[in-house]
N, C-alpha and C positions, 0 to 999 in steps of 0.2 A: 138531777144526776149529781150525786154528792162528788164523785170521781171523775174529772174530768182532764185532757190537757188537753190545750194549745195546741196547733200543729208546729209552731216555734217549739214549743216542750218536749212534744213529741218527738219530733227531729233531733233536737240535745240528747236524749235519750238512747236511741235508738241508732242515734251515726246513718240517720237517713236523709237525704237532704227535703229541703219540703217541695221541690220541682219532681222528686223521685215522688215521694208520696202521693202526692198531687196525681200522679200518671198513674201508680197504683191505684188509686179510687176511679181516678176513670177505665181502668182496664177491670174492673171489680174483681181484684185480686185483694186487697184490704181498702172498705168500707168505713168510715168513721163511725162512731158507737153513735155520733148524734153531727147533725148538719142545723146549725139555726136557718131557720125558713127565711128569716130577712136579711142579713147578713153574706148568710154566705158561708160563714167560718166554720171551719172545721175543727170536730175535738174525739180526742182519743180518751181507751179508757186504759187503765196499767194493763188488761189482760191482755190487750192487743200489741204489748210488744215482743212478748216470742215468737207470736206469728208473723209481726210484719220481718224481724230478722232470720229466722226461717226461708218467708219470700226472697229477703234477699242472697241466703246461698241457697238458694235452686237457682236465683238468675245469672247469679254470680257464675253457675256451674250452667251456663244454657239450659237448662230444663225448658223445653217447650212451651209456652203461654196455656197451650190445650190441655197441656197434661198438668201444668201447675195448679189450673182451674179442677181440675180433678182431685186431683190429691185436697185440696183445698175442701172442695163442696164433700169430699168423704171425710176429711177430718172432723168438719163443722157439720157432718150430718145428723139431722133430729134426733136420730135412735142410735148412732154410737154402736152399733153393734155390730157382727163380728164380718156381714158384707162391706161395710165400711172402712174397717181395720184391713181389710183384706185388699181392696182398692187400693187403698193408700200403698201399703206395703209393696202390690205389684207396681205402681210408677214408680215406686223409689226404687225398685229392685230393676226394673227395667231400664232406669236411667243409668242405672251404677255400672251396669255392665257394657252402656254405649261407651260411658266414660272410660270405662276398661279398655274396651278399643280402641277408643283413642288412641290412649296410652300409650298400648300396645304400639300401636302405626308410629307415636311419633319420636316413642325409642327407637323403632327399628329404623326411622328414616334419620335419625342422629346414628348411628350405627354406621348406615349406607356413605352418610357425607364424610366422618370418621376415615373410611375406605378411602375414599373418594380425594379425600386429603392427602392421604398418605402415599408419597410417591414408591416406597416399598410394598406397597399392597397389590399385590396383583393374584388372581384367582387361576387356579389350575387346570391349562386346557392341553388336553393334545389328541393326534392325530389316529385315529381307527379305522377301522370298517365293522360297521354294524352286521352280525349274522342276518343269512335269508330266513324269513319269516313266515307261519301261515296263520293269518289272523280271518276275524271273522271284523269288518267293518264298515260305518256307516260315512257316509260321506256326503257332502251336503255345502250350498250355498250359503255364507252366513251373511245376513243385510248388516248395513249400518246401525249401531246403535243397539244390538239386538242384546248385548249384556253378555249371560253366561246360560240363559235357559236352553240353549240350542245342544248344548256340552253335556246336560245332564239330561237332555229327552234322549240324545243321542245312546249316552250311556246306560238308562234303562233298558233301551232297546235291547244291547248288547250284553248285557245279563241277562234277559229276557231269552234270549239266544244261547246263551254260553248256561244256563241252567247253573247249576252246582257241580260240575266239574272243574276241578281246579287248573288255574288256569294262572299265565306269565302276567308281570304287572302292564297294565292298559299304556295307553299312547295315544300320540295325537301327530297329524302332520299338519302343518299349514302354511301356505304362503305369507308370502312377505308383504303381501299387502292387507293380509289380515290385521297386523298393527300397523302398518305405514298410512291404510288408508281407511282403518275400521271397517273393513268388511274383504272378503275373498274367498277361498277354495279351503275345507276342513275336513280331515279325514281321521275320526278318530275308531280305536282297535281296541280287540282284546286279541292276546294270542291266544291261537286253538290250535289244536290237531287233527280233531275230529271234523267229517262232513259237517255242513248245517243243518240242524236237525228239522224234519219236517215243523212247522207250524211254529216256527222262528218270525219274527217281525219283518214285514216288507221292506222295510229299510235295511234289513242287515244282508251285507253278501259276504263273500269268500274274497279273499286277495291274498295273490302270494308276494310279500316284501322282497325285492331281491335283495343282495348284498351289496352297502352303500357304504361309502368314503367319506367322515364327516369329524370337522373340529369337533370335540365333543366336552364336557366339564361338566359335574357333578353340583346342581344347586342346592344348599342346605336350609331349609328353616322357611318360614311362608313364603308367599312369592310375591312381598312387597317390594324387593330389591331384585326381581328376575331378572331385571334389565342390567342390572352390572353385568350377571352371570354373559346375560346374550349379548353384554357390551365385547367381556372378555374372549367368546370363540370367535364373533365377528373381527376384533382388533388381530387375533391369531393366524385365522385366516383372510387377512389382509395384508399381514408383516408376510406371510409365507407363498403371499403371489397363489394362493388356492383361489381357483373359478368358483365362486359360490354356487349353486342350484335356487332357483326361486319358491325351497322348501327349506321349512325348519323342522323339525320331529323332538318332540318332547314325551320323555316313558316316566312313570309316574310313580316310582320303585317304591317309595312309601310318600303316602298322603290321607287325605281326609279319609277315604275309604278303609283307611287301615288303623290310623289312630286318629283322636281329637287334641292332640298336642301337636300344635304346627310347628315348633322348634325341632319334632323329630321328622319332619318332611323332611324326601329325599329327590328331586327333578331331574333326570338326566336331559340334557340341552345339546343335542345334536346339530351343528351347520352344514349342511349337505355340502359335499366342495366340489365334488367330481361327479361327472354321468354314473349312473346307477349301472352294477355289474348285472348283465343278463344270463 
């Protein structure tokens, strides 16, 4: 091997330390071009250092071990050809957009604390009564831990139901011990006017919303900060001596369903404060 270095050389080089290196060859992320059998010692070859600095911003950037090994065994694939290129491109494409959300999450939680600082910040809440209502909607137990799929079988349902007639933006109710204690009572709607149409989903029924008394405030932009929003009607109705109800009711006046820009989401956040008008 007329080209060889040192793993000292290598290291100099490359601003890798040689305990990093060292772990890279045992994780066979980078490989030495040659390992002497008696020795021990490890030697690189010059080609090997865009990839080992490469390695190092994918880890720099968390890219996964699984995927980095991917990306890797595609780049260094036999035939180089265009399934190859294509692998690579989707982990690095796949990555770029985790890191995207990141991003996204931890501007908007520098945003939230921003609020949160600022003793002049306070979000806009006041006092209503929600019109009576005739929705078509599923209602349902949800367990601990269960995530969001319960929301969106639910919601099938109920377009399944509601067909293509148009129709008020959707809703949801739920107790309070749905976030207090991760699991409780969820009843989420669409408004309708019409009967239920024959061979509508078992799960979906009829319910009339009577007309309800509820802090109310408009949340703007995704719903990583929703809890200021539900900080805000709660602290409103607690300044103003309102009996809470052990329901919150959230209408969904633009969201995912309607565009894929969350900055233009719109949440209305209802606190139920009084008995429901019969």
């Amino acid at each position: 091997m007329t080209e060889r270095l040192t793993i000292g050389e290598f290291s100099r080089i490359t601003h890798l330390s040689i305990r990093t290196l060292r772990r890279y060859h045992e994780q066979d992320l980078l490989v030495p071009a040659e390992v002497d059998p008696v020795t021990g010692y490890r030697y690189y070859s010059p080609d090997q250092v865009r990839p080992a600095q490469t390695i190092r911003r994918f880890r720099d950037l968390d890219l996964p071990l699984a995927d980095l090994r991917r990306f890797l065994e595609a780049e260094t694939g036999a035939h180089g050809g265009a399934a190859d290129r294509d692998t690579a491109r989707q982990v690095v494409a796949a990555h770029l957009r985790r890191l995207e959300d990141r991003l996204g999450r931890t501007q908007r939680a520098v945003e939230a604390l921003r609020e949160l600082l600022d003793p002049g910040a306070e979000r806009t809440v006041t006092l209503e009564v929600l019109p009576p209502q005739r929705v078509y909607a599923v209602s349902l137990d949800v367990p601990a831990g269960a995530g969001l799929d319960w929301y969106d079988a639910a919601m099938r349902d109920l377009d399944a139901a509601a067909g293509h007639r148009p129709v008020l933006p959707p809703g949801g109710r739920y107790t309070h011990e749905l976030f207090t204690e991760d699991h409780g009572h969820a009843t989420v709607y669409l408004p309708a006017e019409t009967p239920l149409p024959p061979g509508a989903p078992a799960t979906v029924r009829e319910l009339d919303l009577p007309a309800r008394t509820a802090a109310v405030a408009t949340h703007t932009g995704p719903h990583d900060d929703l809890d200021l929003t539900y900080g805000a009607v709660g602290s409103f109705a607690a300044r103003h001596g309102l009996r809470a109800q052990n329901i919150v009711e959230e209408v969904y006046l633009v969201g995912p369903r309607d565009t894929g820009q969350p900055e233009r989401w719109r949440t209305l956040v209802a606190w139920l404060t009084a008995p429901e008008h019969t």
